[in-house]
VMD Tcl script that draws the C-alpha trace (Angstrom):
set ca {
  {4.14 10.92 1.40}
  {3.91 8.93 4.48}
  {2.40 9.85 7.66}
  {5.77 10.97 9.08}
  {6.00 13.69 6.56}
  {8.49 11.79 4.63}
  {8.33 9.65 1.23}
  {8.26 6.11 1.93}
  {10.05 3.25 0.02}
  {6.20 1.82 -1.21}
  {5.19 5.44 -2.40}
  {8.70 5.51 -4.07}
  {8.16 2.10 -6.00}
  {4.53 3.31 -7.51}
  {5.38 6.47 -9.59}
  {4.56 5.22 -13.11}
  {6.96 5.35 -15.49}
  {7.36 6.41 -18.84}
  {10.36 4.66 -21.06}
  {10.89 5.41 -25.23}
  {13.88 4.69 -27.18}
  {15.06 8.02 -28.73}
  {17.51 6.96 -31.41}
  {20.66 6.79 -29.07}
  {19.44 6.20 -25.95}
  {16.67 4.91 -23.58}
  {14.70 7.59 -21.55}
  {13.09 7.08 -18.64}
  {11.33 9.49 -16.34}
  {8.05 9.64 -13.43}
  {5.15 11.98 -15.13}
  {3.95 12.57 -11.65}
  {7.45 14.33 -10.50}
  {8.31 17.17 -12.93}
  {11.77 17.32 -14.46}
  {12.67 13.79 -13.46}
  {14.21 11.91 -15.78}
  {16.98 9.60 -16.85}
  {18.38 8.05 -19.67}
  {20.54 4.49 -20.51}
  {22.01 2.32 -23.33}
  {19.29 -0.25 -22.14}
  {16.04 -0.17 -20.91}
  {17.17 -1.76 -17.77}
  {19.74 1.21 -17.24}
  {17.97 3.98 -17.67}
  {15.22 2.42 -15.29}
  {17.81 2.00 -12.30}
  {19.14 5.30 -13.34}
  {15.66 7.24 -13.25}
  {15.53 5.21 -9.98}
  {18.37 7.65 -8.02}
  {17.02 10.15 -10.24}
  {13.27 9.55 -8.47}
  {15.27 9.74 -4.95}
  {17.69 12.71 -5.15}
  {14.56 14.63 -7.18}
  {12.46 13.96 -3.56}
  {15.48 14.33 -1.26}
  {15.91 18.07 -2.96}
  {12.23 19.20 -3.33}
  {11.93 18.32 0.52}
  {14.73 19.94 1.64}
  {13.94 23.09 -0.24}
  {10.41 23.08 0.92}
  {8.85 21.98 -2.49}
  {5.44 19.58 -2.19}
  {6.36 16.38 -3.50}
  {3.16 15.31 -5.36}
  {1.98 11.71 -4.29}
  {2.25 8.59 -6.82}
  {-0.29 8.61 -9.18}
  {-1.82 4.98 -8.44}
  {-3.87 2.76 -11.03}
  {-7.34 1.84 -10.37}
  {-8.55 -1.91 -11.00}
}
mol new
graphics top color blue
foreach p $ca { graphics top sphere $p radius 0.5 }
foreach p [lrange $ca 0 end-1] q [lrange $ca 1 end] { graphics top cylinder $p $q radius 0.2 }
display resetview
């Protein structure tokens, strides 16, 4: 979260990700944000798709009050 209370575009960009194949499809979702997750034919699709996914899953959790936990960010 940003100063401003809300989620910046840089926070959104650094939630890690976690992609597997499950026999079918490719799922995709942010460990950090419980419940968000997405799924494609490709990698690349279920990435962009977990990417609205990451948004709307913020928008909501703001607008119903919910604490949006911050990305979790690697250390060098």
């Amino acid at each position: 979260m940003n100063a401003g209370g809300g989620t910046s575009m840089l926070d959104l960009e650094h939630y890690s990700v976690a992609l597997r194949w499950d026999g079918e499809d490719w799922i995709a979702r942010n460990p950090e944000l419980h419940g968000c997750i997405a799924d494609g034919k490709t990698p690349t699709e279920a990435l962009a798709s977990l990417e609205i996914s990451r948004k709307l899953w913020i928008e909501s959790s703001l607008a119903t009050g919910l604490e949006v936990p911050p990305p979790v960010l690697e250390q060098e």
